[in-house]
Structures are given as structure tokens and as C-alpha cells.
Backbone bond lengths (Angstrom), bond angles and torsions (degrees), N, CA, C in turn:
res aa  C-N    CA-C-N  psi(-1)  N-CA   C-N-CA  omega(-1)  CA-C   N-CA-C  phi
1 X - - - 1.468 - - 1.528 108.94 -
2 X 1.338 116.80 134.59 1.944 120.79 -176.06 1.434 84.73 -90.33
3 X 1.435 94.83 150.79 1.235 128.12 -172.36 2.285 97.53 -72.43
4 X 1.435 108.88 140.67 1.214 93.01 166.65 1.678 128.90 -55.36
5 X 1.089 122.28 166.01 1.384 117.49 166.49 1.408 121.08 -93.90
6 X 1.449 128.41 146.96 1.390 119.66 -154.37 1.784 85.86 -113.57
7 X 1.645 114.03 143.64 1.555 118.78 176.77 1.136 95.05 -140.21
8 X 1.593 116.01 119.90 1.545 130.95 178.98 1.983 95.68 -86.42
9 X 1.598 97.53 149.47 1.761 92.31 -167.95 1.491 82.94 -143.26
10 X 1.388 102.51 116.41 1.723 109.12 -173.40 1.859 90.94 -122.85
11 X 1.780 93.39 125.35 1.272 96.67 161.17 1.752 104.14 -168.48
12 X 1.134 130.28 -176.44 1.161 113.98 -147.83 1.981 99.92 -117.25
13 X 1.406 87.25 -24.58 1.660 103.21 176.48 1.571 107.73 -85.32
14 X 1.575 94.74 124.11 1.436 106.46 -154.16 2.173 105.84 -67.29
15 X 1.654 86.75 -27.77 2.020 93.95 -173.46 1.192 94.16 -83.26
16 X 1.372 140.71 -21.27 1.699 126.44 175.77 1.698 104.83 -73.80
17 X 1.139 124.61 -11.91 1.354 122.39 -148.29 1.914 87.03 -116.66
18 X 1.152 129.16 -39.87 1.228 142.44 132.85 1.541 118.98 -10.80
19 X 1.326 94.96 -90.27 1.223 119.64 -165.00 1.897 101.76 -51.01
20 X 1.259 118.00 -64.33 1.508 157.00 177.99 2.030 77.96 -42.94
21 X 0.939 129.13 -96.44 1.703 136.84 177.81 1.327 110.77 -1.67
22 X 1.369 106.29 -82.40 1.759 119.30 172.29 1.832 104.54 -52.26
23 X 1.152 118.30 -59.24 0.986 86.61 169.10 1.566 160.70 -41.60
24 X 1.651 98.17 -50.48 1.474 103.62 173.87 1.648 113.05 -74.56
25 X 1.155 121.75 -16.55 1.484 142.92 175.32 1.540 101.20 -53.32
26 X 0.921 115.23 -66.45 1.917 147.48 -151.29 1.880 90.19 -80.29
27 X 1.498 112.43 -23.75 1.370 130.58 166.79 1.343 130.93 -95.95
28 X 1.248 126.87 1.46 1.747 152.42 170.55 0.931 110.62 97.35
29 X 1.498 143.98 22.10 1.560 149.92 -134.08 1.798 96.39 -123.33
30 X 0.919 123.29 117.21 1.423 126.22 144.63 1.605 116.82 -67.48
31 X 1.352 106.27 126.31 1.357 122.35 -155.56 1.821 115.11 -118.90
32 X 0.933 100.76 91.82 2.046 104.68 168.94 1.647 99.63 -79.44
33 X 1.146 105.79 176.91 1.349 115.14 -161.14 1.952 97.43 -172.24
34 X 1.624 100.60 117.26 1.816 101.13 156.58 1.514 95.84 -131.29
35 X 1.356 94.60 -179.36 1.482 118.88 -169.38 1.545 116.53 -117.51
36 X 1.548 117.08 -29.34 1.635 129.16 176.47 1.648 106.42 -142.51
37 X 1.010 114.55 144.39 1.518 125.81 179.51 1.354 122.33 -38.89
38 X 1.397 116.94 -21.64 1.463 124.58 -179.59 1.695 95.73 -73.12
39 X 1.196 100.68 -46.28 1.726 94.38 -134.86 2.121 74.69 -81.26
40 X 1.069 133.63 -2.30 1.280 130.02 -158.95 1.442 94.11 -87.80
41 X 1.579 112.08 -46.42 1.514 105.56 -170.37 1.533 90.31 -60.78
42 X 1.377 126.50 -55.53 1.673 119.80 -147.09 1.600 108.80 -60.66
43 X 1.305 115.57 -31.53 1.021 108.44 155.00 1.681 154.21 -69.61
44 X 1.374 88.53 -31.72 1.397 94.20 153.48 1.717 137.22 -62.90
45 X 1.547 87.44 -38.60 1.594 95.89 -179.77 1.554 101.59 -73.53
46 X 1.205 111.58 -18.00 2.098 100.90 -179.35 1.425 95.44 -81.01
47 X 1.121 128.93 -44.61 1.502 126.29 -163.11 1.377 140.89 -95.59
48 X 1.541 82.63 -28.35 1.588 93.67 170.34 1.551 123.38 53.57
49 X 1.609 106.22 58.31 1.458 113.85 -178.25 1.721 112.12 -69.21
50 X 1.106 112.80 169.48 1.179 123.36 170.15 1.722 129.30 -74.97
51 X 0.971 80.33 -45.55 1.851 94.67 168.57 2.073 116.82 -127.35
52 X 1.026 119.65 149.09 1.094 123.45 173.73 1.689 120.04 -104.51
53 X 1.200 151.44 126.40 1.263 131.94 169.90 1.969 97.05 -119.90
54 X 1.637 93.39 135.05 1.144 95.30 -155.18 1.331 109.79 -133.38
55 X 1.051 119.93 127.08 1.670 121.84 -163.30 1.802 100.23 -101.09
56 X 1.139 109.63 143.97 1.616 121.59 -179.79 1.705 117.68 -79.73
57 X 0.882 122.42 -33.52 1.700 128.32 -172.74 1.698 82.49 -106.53
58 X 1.285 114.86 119.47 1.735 146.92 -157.33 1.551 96.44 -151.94
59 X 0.958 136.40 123.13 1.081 134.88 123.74 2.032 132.16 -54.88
60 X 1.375 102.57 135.56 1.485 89.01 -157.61 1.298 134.90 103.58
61 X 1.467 106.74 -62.80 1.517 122.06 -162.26 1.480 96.91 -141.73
62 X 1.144 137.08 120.10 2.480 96.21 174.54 1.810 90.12 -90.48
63 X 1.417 85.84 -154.26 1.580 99.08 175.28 1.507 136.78 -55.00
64 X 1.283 104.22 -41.28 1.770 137.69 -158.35 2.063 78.20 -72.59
65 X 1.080 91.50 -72.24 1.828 104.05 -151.21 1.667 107.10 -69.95
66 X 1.451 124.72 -2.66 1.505 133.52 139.06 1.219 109.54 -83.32
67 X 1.368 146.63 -72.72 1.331 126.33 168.52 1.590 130.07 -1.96
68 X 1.373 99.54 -71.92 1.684 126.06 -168.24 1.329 92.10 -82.37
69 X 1.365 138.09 -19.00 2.041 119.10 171.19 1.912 86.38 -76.53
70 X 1.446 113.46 -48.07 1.546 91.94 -165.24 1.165 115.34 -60.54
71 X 1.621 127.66 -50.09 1.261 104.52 -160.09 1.163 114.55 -101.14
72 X 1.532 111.83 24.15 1.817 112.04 160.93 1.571 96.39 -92.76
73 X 0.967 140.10 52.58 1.331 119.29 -177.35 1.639 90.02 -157.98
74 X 1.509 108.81 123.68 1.519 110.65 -172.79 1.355 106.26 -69.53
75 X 1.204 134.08 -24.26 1.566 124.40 175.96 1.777 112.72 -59.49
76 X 0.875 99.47 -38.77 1.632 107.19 -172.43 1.173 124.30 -93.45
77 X 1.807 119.15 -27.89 2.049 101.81 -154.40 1.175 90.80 -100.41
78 X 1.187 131.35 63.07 1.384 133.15 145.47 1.616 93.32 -106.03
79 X 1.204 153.01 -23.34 1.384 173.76 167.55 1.624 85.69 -44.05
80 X 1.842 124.76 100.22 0.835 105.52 162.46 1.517 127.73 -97.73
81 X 1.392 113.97 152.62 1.636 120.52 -157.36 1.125 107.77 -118.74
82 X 1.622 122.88 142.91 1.245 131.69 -154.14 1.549 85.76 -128.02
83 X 1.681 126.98 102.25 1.503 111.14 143.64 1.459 128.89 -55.42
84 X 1.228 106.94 120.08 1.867 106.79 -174.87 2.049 96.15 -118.32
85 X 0.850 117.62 114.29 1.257 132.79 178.51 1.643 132.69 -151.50
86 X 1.318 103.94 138.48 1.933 104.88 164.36 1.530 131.18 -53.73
87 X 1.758 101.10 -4.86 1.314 87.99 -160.47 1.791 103.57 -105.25
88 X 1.147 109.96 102.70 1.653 110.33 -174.14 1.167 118.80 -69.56
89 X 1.746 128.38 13.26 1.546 117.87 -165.63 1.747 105.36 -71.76
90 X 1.643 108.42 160.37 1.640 94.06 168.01 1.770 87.37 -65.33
91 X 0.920 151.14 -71.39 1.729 143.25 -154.35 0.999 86.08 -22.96
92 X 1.307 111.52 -77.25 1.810 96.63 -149.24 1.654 116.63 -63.74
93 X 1.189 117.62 -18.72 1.803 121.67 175.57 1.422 106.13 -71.03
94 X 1.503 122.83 -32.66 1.337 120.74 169.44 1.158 121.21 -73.02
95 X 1.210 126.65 -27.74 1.269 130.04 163.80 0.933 124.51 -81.08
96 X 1.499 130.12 -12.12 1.839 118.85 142.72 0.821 117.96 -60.30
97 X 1.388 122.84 -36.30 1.624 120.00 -164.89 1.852 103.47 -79.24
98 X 1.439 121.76 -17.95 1.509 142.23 -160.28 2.086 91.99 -69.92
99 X 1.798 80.50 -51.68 2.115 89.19 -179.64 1.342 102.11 -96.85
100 X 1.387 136.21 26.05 1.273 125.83 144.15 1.637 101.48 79.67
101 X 1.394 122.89 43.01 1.836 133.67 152.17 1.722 102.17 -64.13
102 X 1.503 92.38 131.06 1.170 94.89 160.34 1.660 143.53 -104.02
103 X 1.258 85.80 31.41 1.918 127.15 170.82 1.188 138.12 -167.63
104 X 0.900 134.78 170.08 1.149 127.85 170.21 1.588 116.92 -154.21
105 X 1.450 109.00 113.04 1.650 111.62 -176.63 1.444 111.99 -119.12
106 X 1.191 127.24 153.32 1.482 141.42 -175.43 1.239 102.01 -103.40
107 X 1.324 106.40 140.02 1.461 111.20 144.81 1.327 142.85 -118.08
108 X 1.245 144.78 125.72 1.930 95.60 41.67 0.531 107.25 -62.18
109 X 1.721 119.10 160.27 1.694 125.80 151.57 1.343 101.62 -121.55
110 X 1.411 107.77 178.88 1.152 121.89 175.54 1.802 120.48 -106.36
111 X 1.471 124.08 83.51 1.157 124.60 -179.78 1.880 128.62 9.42
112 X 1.194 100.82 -50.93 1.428 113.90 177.60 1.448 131.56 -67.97
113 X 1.689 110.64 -30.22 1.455 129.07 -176.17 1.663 82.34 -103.69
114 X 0.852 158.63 -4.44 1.619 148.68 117.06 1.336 122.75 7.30
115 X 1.677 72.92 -99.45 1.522 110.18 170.27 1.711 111.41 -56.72
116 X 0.578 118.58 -77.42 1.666 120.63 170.85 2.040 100.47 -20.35
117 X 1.430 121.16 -68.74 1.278 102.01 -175.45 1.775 106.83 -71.51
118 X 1.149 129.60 -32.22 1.559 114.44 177.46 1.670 99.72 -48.27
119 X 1.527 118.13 -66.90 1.152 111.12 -165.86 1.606 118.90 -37.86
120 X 1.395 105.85 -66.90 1.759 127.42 163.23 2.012 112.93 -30.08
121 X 1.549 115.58 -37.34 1.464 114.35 -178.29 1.688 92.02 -93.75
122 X 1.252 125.30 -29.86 1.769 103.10 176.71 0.966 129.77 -69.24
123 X 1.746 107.37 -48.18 1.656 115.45 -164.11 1.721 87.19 -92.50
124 X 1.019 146.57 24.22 1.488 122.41 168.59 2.159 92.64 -108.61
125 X 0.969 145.09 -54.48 1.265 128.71 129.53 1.047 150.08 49.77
């Protein structure tokens, strides 16, 4: 039996972070969970999830400047990271792609095209 896969889900709104939990759970996913960019790196660096989903407006830290510590850092940017955010500008999509996200989703989203790119950024990997 493979071990589950672990997906850290950083966002600052406590019912997206909720909501987002049960979900990937209810989906076979072992689930970490922060609330501001600080506490996102510390957790990541203890745990070392498999995937990251990562919201841009952070208190602390935002999205961009956790992104770009992980995947400048050879322990981690193989850790692929999903920007999940409200903010639809191309700026801000270029600037995930600037710290090296390996998605980028808006919200709303739709649960399924989610899941569909987590699945698609793990098992290709």
C-alpha cells in the first residue's frame, strides 16, 4: 500500500481552509493546514508535503515571497505549488510564474479542476 500524499493548504480565511481540509481528506489526501506565510514555511519545512496550495494575500508572508523561499531552496522546489487566489490580473499570474508556481487557479473555483490539477502536479512527479 503507497503511503498517502501529504497537501499543505495555506490561506488566511479560516472556512476556505476548512472547507479545502474535508475536502482533500474525503479525497485520500493527508492534509496540513496554515493561516499566514510564516507559520506556512514552518510547516512545510517540518513536514515536507507533497504538494503546496497556496493562497497570495498572507498575512506576514503573502504568497509570492513563500513560493520564491521554496523553490529557491534545493530541499524543497521540487515541492510543487499551486497559486490559488482572487486576484485574476495577468500581473499577478506573471508573477507566479516570476517565483516559479506550478499553477495558477482563481477563485472561485470549482472543486474538481482543483483536484484534477493537484492530481496532474503529483502523479506527473
Amino acid at each position: 500500500m503507497h503511503k498517502k500524499k501529504k497537501i499543505a493548504i495555506v490561506d488566511d480565511e479560516i472556512d476556505i481552509l476548512k472547507t479545502m481540509k474535508i475536502f482533500f481528506e474525503s479525497e485520500g489526501y493527508d492534509v496540513i493546514t496554515a493561516a499566514d506565510g510564516v507559520e506556512a514555511l514552518d510547516k512545510i519545512r517540518k513536514e515536507k508535503p507533497d504538494l503546496v496550495i497556496l493562497d497570495i494575500m498572507l498575512p506576514k508572508a503573502d504568497g509570492y515571497k513563500v513560493c520564491r523561499i521554496i523553490k529557491f531552496d534545493k530541499k524543497y522546489r521540487a515541492i510543487p505549488v499551486i497559486m490559488f487566489t482572487a486576484k485574476a490580473q495577468e500581473e499577478d499570474e506573471r508573477m507566479g510564474k516570476e517565483v516559479r508556481a506550478d499553477a495558477y487557479i482563481v477563485k472561485p473555483f470549482q472543486p474538481d479542476v482543483l483536484l484534477t490539477k493537484v492530481k496532474e502536479l503529483l502523479y506527473e512527479y
